[in-house]
N, C-alpha and C positions, 0 to 999 in steps of 0.2 A: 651330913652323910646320908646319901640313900642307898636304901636298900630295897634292890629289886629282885623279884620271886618271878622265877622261869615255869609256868604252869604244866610244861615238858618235865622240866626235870623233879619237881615235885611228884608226879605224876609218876612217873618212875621208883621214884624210894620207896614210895606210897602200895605200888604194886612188888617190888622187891619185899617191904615187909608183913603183904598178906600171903605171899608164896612163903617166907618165912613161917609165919604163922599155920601155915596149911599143909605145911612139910609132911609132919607126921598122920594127916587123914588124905590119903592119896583119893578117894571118891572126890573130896572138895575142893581140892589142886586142882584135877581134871575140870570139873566144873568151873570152876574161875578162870582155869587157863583157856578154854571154849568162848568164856565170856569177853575173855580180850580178847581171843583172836577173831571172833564175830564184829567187835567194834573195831579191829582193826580194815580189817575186808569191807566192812562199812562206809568206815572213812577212805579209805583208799579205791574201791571199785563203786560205791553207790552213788556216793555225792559230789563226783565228778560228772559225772553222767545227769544226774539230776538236775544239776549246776549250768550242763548243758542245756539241757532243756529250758530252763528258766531262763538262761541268756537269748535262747530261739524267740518265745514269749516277748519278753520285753523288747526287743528288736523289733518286733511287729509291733506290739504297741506302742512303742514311743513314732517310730515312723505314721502311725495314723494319728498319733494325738500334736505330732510336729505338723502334720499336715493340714489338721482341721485349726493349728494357731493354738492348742489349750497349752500352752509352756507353765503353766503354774502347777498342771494337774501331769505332766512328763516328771516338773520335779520331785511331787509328792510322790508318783511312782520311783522315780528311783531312787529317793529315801527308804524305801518298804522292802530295798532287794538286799536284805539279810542272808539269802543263798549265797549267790554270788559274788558281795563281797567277801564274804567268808571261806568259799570253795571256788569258786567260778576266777575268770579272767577280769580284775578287777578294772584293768584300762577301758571297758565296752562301758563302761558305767562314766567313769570320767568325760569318754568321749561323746556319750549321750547327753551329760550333764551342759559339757560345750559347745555342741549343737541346739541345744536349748537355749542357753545364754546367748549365742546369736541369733537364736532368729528371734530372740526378745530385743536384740538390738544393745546389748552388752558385751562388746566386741572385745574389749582386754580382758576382762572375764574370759570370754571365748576363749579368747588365743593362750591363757595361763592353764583354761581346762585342756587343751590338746595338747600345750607341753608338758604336763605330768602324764597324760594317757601316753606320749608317745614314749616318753621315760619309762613305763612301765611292759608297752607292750613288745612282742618279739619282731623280730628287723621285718618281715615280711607283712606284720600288721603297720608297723610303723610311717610304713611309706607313702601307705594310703591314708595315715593321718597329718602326715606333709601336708599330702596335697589339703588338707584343709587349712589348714595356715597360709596357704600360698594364697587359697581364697580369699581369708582374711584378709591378707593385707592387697589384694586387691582393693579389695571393698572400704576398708580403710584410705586406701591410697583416690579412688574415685572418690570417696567423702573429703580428702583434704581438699582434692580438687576442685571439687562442687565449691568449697567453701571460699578456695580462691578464687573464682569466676564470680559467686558472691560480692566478694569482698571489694575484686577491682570493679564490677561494673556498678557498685553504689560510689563509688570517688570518682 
């Protein structure tokens, strides 16, 4: 049997029984109740926004460190983006990830990273990561060919 613990709803009973306990000093209610509502406006207005930000960032730099060929050091960066997957548009990160594994030349890789990105993203992002698949299997489909022209012109 497992048992799993919803950190929501915990979280919830947790502050249901400090507002319990805070009942009767209305100065400390007040204060606690400030304190959620700041952490709530927090989470909901700051780190979206931030999350933006840090997706802008990493956009540019994965694009220059794609470009100069360091795919080891895209991936270590996009290991480190704790914002973003956490607050941000988690598919930017997948589809970084599978841009990386192709141009390292790990093509099913690739194509397994842009079909969870495109599972995750919304229909107008997703169209644009079609068309990376459609690339893929170009590039896939002129590698089998290469390999048949190989093939027949050593028999």
């Amino acid at each position: 049997m497992k048992i799993e613990i919803n950190p929501r709803a915990l979280a919830l009973l947790a502050s249901t029984l400090i507002m319990a306990l805070l009942w009767s000093r209305p100065a400390l209610l007040l204060a606690y109740l400030l304190l959620v509502l700041m952490g709530l406006l927090t989470r909901l207005l700051l780190l979206p926004r931030r999350a933006a930000a840090a997706e802008r960032r990493l956009k540019r730099d994965a694009l220059r460190l794609l470009s100069e060929g360091q795919h080891a050091a895209l991936e270590a960066l996009l290991a480190r983006q704790w914002l973003i997957r956490r607050f941000g548009r988690r598919f930017v990160l997948l589809q970084l990830a599978a841009m990386a594994a192709e141009a390292d030349g790990r093509l099913d890789e690739a194509r397994r990273g842009f079909e969870a990105a495109i599972a995750q993203a919304p229909e107008a992002e997703a169209a644009a990561l079609r068309m990376n698949i459609t690339r893929l299997e170009r590039a896939q489909g002129a590698d089998a060919s290469a390999t048949r022209a190989r093939s027949q012109a050593t028999t």
